[in-house]
VODOSE-320253 format. One record per residue (C-alpha): residue number from 1; residue in one letter; x negated, y, z. Coordinates in pm, whole numbers, plus 50000, padded with zeros to 5 digits. Each point is the difference from the previous one (the first is absolute). Layout:
! VODOSE-320253
SITE resi resn     u     v     w
SITE  NUM    A     X     Y     Z
...
END
This chain:
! VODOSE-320253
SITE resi resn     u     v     w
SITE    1    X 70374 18941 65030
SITE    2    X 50031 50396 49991
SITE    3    X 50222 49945 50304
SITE    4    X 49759 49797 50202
SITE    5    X 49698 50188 49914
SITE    6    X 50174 50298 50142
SITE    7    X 50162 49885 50309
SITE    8    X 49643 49821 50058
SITE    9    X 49819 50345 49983
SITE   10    X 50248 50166 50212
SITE   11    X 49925 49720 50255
SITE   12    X 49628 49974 49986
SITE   13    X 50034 50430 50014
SITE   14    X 50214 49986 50354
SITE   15    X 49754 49737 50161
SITE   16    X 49679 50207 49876
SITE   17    X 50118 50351 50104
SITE   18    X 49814 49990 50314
SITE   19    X 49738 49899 49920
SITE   20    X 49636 50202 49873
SITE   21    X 50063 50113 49647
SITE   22    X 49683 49885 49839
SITE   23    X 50162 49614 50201
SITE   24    X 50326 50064 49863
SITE   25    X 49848 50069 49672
SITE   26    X 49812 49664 49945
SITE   27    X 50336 49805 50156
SITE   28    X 50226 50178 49757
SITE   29    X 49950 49772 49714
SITE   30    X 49966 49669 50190
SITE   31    X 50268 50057 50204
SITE   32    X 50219 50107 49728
SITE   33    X 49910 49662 49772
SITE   34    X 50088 49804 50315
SITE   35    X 50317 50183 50093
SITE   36    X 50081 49988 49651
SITE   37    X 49963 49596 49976
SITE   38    X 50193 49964 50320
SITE   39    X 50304 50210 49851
SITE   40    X 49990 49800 49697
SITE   41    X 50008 49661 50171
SITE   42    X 50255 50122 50245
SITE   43    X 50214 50071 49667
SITE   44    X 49931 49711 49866
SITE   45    X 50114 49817 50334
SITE   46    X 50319 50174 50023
SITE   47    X 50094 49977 49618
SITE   48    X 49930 49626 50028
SITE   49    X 50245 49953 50314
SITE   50    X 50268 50188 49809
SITE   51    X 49926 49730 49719
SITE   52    X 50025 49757 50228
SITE   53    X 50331 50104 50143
SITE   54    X 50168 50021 49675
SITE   55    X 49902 49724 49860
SITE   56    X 50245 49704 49934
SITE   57    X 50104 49822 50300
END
């Protein structure tokens, strides 16, 4: 989650950084909760492949 939350941040950060900084301020914490999610889902999508994978066959 710690990950996520920080790869999500460092996302929402690089698409905000041209932006006016009062704008960037009030997308900070949206975009970070919705980069965050997508990180998260997108671990939970590869960590259910592997699963998948090495199941029996």
């Amino acid at each position: 989650m710690t990950i996520a939350s920080v790869i999500g941040s460092c996302i929402t950060l690089l698409l905000v950084r041209g932006l006016d900084p009062l704008v960037a301020l009030l997308l900070i914490p949206i975009g970070g909760s919705v980069a965050t999610v997508l990180v998260i889902l997108l671990f939970q999508a590869v960590s259910l492949t592997l699963a998948a994978r090495s199941g029996p066959h």
